[in-house]
KEDRENTI-435183 format. One record per residue (C-alpha): residue in three letters; residue number from 1; x negated, y, z; chain. Coordinates in nm, 2 decimals. Example, Ala and Ser with C-alpha at 12.3 -4.5 7.8 and 13.67 -1.06 7.14 Angstrom:
<atoms>
  residuo  num      px      py      pz  cadena
      Ala    1   -1.23   -0.45    0.78       A
      Ser    2   -1.37   -0.11    0.71       A
</atoms>
This chain:
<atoms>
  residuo  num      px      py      pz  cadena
      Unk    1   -9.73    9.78   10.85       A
      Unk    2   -9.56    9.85   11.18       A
      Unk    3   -9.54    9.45   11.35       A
      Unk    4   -9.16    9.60   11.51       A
      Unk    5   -8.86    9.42   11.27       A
      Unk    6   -8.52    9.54   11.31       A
      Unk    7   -8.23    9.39   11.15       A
      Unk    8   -7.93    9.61   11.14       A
      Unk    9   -7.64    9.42   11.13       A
      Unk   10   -7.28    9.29   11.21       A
      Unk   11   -7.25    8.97   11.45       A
      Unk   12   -6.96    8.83   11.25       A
      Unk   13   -7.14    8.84   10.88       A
      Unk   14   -7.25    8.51   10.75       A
      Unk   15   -7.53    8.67   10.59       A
      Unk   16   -7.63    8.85   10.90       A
      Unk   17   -7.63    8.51   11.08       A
      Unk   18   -7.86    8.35   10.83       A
      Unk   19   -8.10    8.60   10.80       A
      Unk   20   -8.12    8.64   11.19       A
      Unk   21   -8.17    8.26   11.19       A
      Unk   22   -8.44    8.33   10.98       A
      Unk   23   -8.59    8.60   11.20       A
      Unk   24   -8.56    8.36   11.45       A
      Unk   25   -8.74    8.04   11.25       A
      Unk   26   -9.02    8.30   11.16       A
      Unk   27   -9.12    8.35   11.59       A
      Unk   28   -9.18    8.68   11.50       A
      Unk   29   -9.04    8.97   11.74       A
      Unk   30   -8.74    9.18   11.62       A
      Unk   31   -8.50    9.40   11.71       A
      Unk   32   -8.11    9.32   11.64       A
      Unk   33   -7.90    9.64   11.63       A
      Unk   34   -7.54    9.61   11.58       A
      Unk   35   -7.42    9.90   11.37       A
      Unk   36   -7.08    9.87   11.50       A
      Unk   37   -7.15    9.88   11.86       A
      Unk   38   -7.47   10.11   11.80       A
      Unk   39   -7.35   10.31   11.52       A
      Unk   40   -7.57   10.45   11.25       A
      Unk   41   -7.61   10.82   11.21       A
      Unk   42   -7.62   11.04   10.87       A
      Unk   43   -7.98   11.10   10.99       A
      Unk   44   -8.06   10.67   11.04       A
      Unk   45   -7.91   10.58   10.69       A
      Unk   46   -8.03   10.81   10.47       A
      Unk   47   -8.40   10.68   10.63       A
      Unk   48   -8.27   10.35   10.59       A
      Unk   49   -8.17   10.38   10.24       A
      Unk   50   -8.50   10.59   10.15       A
      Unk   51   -8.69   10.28   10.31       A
      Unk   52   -8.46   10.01   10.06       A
      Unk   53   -8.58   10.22    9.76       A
      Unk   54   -8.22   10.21    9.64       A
      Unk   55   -7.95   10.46    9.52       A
      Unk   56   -7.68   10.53    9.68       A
      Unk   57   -7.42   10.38    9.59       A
      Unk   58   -7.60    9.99    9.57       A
      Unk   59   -7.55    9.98    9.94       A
      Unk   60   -7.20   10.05    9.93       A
      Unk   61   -6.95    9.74    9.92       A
      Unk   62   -6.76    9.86    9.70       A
      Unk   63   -6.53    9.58    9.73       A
      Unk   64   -6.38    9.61   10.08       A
      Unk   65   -6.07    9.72   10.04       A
      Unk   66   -6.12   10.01   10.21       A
      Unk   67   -6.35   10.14    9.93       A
      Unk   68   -6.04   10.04    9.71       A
      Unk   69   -5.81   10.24    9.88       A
      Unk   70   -6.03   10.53    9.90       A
      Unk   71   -6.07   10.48    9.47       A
      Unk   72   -6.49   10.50    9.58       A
      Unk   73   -6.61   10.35    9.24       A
      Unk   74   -6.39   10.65    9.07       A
      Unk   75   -6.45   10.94    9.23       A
      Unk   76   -6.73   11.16    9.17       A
      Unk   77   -6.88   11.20    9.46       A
      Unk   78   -7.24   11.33    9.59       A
      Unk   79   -7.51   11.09    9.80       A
      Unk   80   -7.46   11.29   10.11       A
      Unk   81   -7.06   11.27   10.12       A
      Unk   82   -7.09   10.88   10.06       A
      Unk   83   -7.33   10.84   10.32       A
      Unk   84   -7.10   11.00   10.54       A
      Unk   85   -6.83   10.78   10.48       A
      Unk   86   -7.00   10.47   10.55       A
      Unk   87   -7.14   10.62   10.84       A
      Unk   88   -6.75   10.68   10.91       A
      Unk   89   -6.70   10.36   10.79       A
      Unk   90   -6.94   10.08   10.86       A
      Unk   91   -6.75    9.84   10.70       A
      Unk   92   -6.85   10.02   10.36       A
      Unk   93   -7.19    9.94   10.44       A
      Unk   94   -7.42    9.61   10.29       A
      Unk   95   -7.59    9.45   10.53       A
      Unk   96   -7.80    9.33   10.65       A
      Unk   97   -8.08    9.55   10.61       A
      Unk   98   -8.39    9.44   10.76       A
      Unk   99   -8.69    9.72   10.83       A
      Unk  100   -9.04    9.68   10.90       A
      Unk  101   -9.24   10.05   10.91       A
      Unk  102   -9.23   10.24   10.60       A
      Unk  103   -9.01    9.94   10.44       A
      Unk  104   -8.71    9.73   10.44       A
      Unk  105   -8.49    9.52   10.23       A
      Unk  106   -8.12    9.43   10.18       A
      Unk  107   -8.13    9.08   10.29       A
      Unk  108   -7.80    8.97   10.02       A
      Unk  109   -7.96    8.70   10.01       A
      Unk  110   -8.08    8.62   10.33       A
      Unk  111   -8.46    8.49   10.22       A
      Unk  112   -8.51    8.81   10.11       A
      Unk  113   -8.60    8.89   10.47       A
      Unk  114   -8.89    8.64   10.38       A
      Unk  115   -9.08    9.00   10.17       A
      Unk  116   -9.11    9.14   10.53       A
      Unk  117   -9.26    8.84   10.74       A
</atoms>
C-alpha cells in the first residue's frame, strides 16, 4: 500500500473537517485536495469510485436539492452520464473520500478513515 493519503474534500463539510482532524491526529502525511477549487475529472472519479468498490449511484447525494430538481433518483440514467454530472456538479458528490494506493473509503462516518491508517 502506497504510504501517500489524499482526502478529497470540501473545506466547509463537517464531515470533511472531522475526518481531516483525524488525518491530522493520526501524524501521518496526506494530501488535502479540494474538489471544488481542484475539480475532479470524468477520468479521477470513475478511479475514485473503482477504488471505493461502490456503484454508482451510492456516491451520489441524492438529497441535495439539486439532485431533486434534476428528478436523479427517477431517471434512468447510465454510470457514465451520472458521473458526469457530478463532475458538473460537485455538490452531487459524497465526500469525503479518502485514498491510499489501490484503495479508499467514503469517510460518512469520519472513523472510517481509521481502515486506511
Amino acid at each position: 500500500m502506497s504510504n501517500v493519503i489524499v482526502i478529497y474534500q470540501k473545506p466547509t463539510c463537517s464531515k470533511c473537517r472531522a475526518t481531516l482532524a483525524l488525518l491530522k491526529d493520526s501524524g501521518q502525511a496526506f494530501d488535502a485536495v479540494n474538489y471544488y477549487e481542484a475539480p475532479l475529472t470524468v477520468e479521477r472519479l470513475r478511479e475514485l469510485i473503482k477504488k471505493l468498490g461502490l456503484p454508482v449511484r451510492d456516491i451520489l447525494r441524492s438529497d441535495e436539492p439539486l439532485a431533486r430538481r434534476l428528478e436523479l433518483a427517477e431517471r434512468r440514467l447510465s454510470d457514465d452520464e451520472l458521473i458526469k454530472i457530478m463532475v458538473d456538479n460537485p455538490d452531487l458528490i459524497q465526500r469525503p473520500i479518502v485514498v491510499r494506493g489501490d484503495e479508499a473509503v467514503l469517510c460518512r462516518p469520519p472513523e472510517n478513515v481509521m481502515k486506511l491508517l
